[in-house]
DOKE-60117 format. One record per residue (C-alpha): x, y, z. Coordinates in nm, 3 decimals. Example, Ala and Ser with C-alpha at 12.3 -4.5 7.8 and 13.67 -1.06 7.14 Angstrom:
<pts>
X, Y, Z
1.230, -0.450, 0.780 .
1.367, -0.106, 0.714 .
</pts>
This chain:
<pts>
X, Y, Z
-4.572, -1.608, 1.880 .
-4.445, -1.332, 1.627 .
-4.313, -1.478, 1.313 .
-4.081, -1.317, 1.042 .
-4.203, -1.240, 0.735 .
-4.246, -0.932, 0.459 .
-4.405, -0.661, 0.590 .
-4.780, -0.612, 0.599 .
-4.792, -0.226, 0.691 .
-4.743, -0.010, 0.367 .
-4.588, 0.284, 0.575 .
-4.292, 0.051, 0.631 .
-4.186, 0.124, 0.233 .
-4.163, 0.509, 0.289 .
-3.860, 0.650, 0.285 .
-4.021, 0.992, 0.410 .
-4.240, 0.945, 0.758 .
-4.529, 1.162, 0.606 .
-4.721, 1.151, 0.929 .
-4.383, 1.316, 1.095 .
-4.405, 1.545, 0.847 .
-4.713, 1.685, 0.900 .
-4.688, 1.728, 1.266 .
-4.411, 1.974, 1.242 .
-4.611, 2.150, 0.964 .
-4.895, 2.150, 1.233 .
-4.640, 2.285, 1.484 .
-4.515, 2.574, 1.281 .
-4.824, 2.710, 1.240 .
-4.979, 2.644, 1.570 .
-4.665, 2.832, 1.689 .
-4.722, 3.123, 1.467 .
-5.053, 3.144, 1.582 .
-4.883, 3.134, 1.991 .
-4.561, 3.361, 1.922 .
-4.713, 3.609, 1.716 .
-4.554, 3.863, 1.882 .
-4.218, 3.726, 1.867 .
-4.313, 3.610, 1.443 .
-4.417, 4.009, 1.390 .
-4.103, 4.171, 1.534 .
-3.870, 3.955, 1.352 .
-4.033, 4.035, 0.991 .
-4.040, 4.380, 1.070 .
-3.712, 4.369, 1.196 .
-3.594, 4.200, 0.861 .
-3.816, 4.446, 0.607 .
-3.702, 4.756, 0.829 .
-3.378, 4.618, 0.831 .
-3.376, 4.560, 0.403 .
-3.531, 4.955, 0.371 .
-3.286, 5.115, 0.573 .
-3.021, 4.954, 0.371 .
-3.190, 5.061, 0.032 .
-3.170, 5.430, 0.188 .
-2.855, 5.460, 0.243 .
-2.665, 5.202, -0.002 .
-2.554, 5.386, -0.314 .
-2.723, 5.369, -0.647 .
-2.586, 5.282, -0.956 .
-2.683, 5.398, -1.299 .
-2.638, 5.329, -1.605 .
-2.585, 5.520, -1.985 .
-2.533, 5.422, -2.328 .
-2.508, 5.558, -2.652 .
-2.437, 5.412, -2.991 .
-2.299, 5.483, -3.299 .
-2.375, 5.310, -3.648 .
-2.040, 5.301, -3.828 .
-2.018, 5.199, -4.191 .
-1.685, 5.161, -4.399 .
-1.705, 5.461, -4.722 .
-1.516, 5.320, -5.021 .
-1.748, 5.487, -5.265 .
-1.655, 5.812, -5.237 .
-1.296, 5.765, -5.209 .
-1.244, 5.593, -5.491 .
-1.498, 5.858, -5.746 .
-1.288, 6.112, -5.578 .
-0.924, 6.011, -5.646 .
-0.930, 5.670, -5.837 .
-0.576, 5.572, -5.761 .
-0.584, 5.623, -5.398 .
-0.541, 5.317, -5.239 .
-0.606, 5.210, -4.897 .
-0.558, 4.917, -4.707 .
-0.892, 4.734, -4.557 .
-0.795, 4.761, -4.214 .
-0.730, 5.127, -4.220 .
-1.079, 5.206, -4.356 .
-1.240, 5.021, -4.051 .
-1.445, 5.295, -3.851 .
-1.421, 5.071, -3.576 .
-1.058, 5.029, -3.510 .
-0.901, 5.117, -3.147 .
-1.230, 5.258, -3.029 .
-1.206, 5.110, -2.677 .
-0.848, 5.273, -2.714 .
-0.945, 5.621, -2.804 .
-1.241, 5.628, -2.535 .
-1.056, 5.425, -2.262 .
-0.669, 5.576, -2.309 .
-0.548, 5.767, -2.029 .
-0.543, 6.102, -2.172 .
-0.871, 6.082, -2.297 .
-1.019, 6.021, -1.945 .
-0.816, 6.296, -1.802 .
-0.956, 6.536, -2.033 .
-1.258, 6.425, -1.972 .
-1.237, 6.493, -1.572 .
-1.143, 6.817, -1.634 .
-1.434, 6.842, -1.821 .
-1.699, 6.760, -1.583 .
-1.472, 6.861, -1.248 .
-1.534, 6.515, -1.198 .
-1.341, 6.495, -0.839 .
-1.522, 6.777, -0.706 .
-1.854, 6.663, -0.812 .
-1.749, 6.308, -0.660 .
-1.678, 6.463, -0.349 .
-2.040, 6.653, -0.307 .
-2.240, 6.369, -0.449 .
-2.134, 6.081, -0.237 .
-2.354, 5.976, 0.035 .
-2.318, 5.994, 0.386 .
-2.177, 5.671, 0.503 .
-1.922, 5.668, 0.191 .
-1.841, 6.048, 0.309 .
-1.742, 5.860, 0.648 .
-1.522, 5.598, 0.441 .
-1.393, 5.829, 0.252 .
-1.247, 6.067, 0.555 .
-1.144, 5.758, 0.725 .
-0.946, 5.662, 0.450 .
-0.813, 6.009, 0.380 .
-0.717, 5.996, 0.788 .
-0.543, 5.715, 0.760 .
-0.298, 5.725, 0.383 .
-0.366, 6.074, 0.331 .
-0.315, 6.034, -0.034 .
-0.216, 6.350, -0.276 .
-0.346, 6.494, -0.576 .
-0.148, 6.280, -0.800 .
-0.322, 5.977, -0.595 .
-0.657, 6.089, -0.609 .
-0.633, 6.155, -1.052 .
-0.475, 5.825, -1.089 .
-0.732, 5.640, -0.862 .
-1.001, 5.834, -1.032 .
-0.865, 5.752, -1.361 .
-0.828, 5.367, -1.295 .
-1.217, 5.412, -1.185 .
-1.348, 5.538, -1.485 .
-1.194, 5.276, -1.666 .
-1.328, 5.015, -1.517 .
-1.666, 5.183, -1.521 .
-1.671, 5.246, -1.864 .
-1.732, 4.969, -2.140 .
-1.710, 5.054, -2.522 .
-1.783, 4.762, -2.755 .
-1.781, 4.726, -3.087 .
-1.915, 4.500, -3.375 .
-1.862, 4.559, -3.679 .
-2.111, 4.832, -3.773 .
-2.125, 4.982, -3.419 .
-2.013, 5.157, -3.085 .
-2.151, 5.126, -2.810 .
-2.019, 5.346, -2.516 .
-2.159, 5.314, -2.154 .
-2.115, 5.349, -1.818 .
-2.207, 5.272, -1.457 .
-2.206, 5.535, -1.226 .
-2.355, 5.653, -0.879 .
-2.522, 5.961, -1.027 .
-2.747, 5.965, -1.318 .
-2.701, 6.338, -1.442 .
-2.344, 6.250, -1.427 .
-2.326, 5.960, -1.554 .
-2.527, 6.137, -1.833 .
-2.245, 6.444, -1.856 .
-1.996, 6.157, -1.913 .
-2.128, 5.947, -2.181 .
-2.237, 6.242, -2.329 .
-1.906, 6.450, -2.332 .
-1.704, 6.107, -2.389 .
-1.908, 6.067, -2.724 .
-1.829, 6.403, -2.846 .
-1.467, 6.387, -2.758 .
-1.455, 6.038, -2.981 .
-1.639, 6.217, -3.268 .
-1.338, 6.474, -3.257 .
-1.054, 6.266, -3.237 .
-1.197, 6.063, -3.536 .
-1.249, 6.376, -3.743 .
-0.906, 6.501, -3.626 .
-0.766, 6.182, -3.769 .
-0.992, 6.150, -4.063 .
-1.025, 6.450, -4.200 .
-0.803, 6.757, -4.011 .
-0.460, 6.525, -4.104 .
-0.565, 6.535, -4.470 .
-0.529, 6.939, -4.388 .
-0.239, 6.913, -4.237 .
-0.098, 6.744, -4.506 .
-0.251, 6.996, -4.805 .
-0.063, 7.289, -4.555 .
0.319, 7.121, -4.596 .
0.225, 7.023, -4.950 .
0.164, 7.442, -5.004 .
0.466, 7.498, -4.831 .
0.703, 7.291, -5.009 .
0.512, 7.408, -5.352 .
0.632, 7.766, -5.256 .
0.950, 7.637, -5.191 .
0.974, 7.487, -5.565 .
0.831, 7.806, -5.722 .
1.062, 8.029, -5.552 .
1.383, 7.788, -5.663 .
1.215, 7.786, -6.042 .
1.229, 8.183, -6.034 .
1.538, 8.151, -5.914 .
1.669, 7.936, -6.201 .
1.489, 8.165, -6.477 .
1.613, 8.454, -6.307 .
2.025, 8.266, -6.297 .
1.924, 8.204, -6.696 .
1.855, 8.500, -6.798 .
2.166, 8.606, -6.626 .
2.366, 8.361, -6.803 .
2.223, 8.435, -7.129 .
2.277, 8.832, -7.108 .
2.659, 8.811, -6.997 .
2.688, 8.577, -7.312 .
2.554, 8.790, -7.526 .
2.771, 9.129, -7.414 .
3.105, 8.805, -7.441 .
3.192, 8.922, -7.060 .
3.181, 8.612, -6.898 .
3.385, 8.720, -6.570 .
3.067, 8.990, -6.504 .
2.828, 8.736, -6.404 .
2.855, 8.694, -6.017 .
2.841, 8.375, -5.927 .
2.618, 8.242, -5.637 .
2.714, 8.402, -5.263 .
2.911, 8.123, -5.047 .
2.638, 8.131, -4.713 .
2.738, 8.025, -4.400 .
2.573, 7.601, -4.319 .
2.423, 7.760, -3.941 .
2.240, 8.022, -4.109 .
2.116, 7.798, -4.374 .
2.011, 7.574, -4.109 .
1.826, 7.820, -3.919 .
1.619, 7.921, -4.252 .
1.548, 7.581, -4.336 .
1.373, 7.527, -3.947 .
1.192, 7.839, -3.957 .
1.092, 7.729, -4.281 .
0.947, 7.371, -4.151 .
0.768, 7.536, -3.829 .
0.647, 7.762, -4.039 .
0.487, 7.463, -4.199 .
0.365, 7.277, -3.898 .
0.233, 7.617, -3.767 .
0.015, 7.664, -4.119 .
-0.102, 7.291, -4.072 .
-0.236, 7.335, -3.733 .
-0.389, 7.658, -3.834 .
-0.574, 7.458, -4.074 .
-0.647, 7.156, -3.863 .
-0.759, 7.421, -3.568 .
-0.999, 7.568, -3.865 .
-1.119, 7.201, -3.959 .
-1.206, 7.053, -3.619 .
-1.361, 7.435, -3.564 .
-1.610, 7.366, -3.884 .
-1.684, 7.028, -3.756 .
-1.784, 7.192, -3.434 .
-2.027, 7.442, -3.580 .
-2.191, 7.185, -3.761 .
-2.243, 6.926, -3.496 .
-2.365, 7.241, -3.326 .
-2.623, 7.362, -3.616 .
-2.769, 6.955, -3.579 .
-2.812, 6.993, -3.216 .
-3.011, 7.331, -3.240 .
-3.202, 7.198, -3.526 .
-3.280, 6.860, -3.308 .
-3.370, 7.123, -2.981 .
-3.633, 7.302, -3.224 .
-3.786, 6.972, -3.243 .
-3.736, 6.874, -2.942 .
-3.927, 7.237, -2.805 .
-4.234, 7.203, -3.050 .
-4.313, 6.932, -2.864 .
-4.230, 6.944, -2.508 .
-4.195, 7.255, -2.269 .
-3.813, 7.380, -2.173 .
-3.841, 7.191, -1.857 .
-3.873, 6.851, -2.005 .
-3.589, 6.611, -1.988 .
-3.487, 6.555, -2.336 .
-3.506, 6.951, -2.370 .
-3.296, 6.952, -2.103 .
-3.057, 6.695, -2.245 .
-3.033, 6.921, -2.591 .
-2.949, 7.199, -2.393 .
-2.668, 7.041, -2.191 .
-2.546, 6.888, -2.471 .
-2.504, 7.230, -2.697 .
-2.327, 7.390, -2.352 .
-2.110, 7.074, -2.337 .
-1.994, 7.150, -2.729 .
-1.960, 7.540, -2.668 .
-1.678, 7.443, -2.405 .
-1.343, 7.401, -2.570 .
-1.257, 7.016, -2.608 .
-0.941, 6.887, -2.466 .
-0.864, 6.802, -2.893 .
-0.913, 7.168, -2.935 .
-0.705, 7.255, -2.627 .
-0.456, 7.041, -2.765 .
-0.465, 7.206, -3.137 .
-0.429, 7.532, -2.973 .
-0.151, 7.468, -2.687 .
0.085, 7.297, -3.020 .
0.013, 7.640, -3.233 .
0.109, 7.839, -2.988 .
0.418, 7.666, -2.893 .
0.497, 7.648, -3.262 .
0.436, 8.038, -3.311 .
0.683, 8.119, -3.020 .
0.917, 7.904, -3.161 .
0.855, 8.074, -3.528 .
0.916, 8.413, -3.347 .
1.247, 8.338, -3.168 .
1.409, 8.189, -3.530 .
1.269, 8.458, -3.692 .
1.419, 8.740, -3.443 .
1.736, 8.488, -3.502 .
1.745, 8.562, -3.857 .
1.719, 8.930, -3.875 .
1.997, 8.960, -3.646 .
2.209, 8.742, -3.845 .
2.049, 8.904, -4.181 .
2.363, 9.185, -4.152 .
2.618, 8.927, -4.132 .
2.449, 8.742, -4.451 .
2.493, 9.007, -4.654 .
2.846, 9.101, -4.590 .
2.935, 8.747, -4.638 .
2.728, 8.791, -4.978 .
2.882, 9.101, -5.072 .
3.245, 8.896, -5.035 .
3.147, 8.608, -5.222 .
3.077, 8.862, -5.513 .
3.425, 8.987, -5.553 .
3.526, 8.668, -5.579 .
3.607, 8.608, -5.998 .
3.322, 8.361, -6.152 .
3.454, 8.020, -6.162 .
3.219, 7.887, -6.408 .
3.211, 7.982, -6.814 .
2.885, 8.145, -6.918 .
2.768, 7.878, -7.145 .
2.846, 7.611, -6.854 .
2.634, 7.836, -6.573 .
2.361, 7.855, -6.819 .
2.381, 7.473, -6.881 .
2.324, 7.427, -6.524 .
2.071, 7.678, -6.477 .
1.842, 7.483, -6.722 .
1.872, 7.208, -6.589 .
1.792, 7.281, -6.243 .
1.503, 7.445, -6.381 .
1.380, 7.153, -6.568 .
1.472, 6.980, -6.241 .
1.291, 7.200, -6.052 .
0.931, 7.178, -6.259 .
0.946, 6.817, -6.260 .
0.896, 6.825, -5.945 .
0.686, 7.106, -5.867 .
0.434, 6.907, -6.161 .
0.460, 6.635, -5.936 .
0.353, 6.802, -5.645 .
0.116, 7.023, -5.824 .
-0.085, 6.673, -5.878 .
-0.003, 6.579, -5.489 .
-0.150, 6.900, -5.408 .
-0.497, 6.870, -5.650 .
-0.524, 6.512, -5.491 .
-0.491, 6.555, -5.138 .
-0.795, 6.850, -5.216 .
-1.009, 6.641, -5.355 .
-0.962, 6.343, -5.044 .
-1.007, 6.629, -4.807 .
-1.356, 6.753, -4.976 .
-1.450, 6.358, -4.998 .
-1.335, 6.281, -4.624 .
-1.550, 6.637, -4.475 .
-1.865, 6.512, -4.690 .
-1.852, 6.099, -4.605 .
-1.730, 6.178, -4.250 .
-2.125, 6.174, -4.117 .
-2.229, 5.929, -4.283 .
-1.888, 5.684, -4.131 .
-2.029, 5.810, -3.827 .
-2.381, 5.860, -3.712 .
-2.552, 5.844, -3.354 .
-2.821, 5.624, -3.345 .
-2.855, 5.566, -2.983 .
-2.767, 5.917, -2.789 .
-2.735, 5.889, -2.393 .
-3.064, 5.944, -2.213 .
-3.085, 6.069, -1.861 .
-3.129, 5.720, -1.680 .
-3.490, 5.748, -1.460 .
-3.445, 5.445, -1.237 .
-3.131, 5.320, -1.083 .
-2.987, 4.971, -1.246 .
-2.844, 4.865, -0.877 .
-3.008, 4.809, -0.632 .
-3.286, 4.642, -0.817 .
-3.547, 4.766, -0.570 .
-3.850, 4.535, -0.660 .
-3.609, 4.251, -0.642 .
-3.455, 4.307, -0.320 .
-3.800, 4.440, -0.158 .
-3.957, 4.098, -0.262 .
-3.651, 3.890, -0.102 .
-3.677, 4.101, 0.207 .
-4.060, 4.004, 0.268 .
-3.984, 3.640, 0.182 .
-3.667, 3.587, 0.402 .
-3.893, 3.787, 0.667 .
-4.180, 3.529, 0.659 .
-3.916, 3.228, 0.687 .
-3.747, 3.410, 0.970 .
-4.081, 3.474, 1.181 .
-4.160, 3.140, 1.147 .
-3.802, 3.006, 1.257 .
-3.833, 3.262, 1.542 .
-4.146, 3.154, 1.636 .
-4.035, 2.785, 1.638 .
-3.721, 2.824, 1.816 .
-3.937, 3.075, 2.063 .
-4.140, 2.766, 2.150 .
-3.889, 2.480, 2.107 .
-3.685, 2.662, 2.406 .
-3.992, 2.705, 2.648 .
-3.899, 2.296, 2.744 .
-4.275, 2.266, 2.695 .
-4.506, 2.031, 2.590 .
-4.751, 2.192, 2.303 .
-4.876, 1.916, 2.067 .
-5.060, 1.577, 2.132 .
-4.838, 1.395, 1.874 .
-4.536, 1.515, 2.175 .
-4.663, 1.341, 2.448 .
-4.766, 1.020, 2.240 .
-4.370, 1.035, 2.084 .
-4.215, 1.141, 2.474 .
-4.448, 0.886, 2.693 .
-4.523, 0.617, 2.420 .
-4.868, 0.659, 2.530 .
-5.157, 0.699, 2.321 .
-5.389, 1.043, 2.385 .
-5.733, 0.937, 2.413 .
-5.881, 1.260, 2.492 .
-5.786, 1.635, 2.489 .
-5.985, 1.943, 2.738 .
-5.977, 2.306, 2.591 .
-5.797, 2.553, 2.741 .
-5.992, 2.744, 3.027 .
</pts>
């Protein structure tokens, strides 16, 4: 009789059947060693499989350069003491995901490189075949094909900033390219900064000039008016002074806008000459770094080759340049048309001048002379004033060329990546040869799991409920 009680058997308290387990791990191998055929094809189906894929999937690379940026409020303030500057504005930092990322600045900078042509030529194979497919289907334009391009390179690009550096990279399918962009987009930032560092200062210095002529020519005019006043009141013939000739408001206002493109053309003249100097020096580093570079390696070396791109990158015209130039030369057209304006109208001046002087002289000698000195006093008031503008602005534009490399230096320049960042080869290659052992083995297993036959001794003992007492060797 069987009685009820607590267990006896210590297998009863597992919660795993061990024994179980161990059969199976028994089975698996036993039917590795059985279906090795079947085991071999699928891991060499799987690593093939993983190898053609790395062939043909698209690599990405990546570049970065750096720049160490560091706020200059020594030499600003030695140079003109009362200058005074908000915090913010002095940050070498500010908007430079804006400058690098803005939409102008990356079409510039596919014009460049030809980026849509290279695009075209480097892609692979199968994305040639997406790409025609998808050209068969929405036949997109030009216009389509910049913008998309455009939205790519954003999203491709990353600038970041702390707050002593900037750090501009990108991911890209081809490494020299990838290079050419960094590369060109790092020069381009340079320039803009200068431009708006140092080239507005000389900008401003060319309209101060111009409205400092201006003031000199109305102060000779006033000693000149003086010395008329004070001659006709000596000789007592006050009606012999001619007073000033009436002039008609259009042609006034056709002197006064020649006179203020006049000005804007001076101050990109100067700007042009500014961002040209900046140029040349960046230049002079960059042969001076590829004499380094060459004492050292031979002309066939990558970072000889690097210097050598670079310095045919900066002999190109940059889109600021292009920019500089295309205003001047809309500015001098529009200086030539108001000046061709004004000598035809110059006739019709003059006999409205000669009128106006037959006309008898409203004002008494002593009161014209009066008024001549003080419009002159006026008038050097004013041109003191501007006199000390003028000095100032100078001495911020010397101070701003000299502190501008040391606001920005590269610490970091691009290198031509040597290995791709995606695919991760040694990664992928070592998850191929692991998911191809697990899948001979399943293959294996399922291989013998659907013969319907009986393999293992612990099968018939779990099938019959029989115990084996004995097993013969295979003939």
């Amino acid at each position: 009789m069987k009685t009820h009680g607590p267990p006896t058997d210590p297998d009863e308290f597992q919660l795993v059947d061990m024994k179980q387990l161990r059969q199976w791990a028994q089975f698996v191998l036993h039917s590795l060693r059985r279906r090795k055929w079947v085991a071999l094809a699928a891991w060499v189906l799987m690593v093939g499989g993983t190898l053609a894929l790395l062939a043909i999937l698209p690599r990405t690379y990546q570049v970065e350069a750096q720049l160490l940026t560091q706020r200059n409020t020594v030499m600003p303030s030695l140079g003109n003491p009362g200058r005074t500057v908000p915090t913010d504005a002095n940050n070498p930092t500010r908007a430079a995901a804006e400058t690098v990322l803005g939409h102008d600045n990356l079409l510039a900078l596919m014009k460049q490189t030809d980026l849509l042509n290279h695009w075209d030529r480097s892609r692979t194979p199968v994305l040639r075949l997406k790409d025609w497919l998808v050209k068969s289907v929405t036949n997109p334009s030009e216009e389509d094909r910049v913008n998309s391009m455009v939205d790519f390179l954003q999203t491709r690009f990353n600038v970041t900033t702390t707050e002593s550096t900037i750090t501009i990279g990108i991911e890209w399918p081809d490494a020299q390219m990838a290079y050419t962009l960094v590369d060109n987009a790092l020069q381009n930032f340079l320039e803009q900064r200068h431009s708006a560092e140092v080239s507005s200062i000389a900008e401003t210095i060319a309209i101060l000039e111009s409205h400092a002529s201006e003031l000199r020519e109305q102060i000779d005019t006033a000693v000149e008016d003086l010395k008329q006043s004070q001659g006709s009141s000596g000789r007592g013939t006050p009606a012999a002074t001619p007073p000033s000739p009436r002039r008609d408001p259009a042609q006034e206002a056709l002197k006064t806008r020649a006179a203020e493109v006049k000005v804007l053309l001076e101050a990109k003249r100067r700007a042009i000459k500014e961002l040209d100097d900046f140029r040349r020096r960046r230049l002079g580093e960059l042969q001076a770094e590829l004499a380094q570079k060459r004492a050292v390696y031979a002309d066939a070396h990558p970072a000889v080759a690097q210097v050598l791109q670079s310095i045919a990158a900066l002999q190109e015209s940059s889109p600021q340049m292009q920019a500089l130039r295309t205003e001047e030369q809309d500015l001098q057209r529009e200086y030539e048309k108001l000046s061709q304006r004004r000598s035809e109208a110059a006739g019709t001046e003059r006999s409205v001048e000669v009128a106006s002087r037959r006309r008898p002289d409203p004002l008494e000698p002593d009161v014209q002379g009066e008024y001549s000195r003080t419009r002159l006093r006026f008038a050097m008031e004013k041109y003191d004033t501007l006199l000390d503008r003028l000095n100032s602005a100078r001495i911020e534009l010397d101070t701003a060329r000299a502190a501008f490399k040391y606001r920005y230096s590269i610490v970091r320049p691009p290198q031509l990546p040597k290995r791709a960042l995606k695919p991760k080869v040694p990664v992928v290659l070592g998850g191929a040869v692991l998911g191809a052992t697990v899948l001979a083995l399943i293959a294996a297993v399922l291989a013998d799991l659907r013969s319907g036959r009986i393999l293992e001794t612990w099968q018939v003992e779990r099938t019959l409920g029989l115990e084996v007492l004995g097993q013969l060797p295979r003939p």
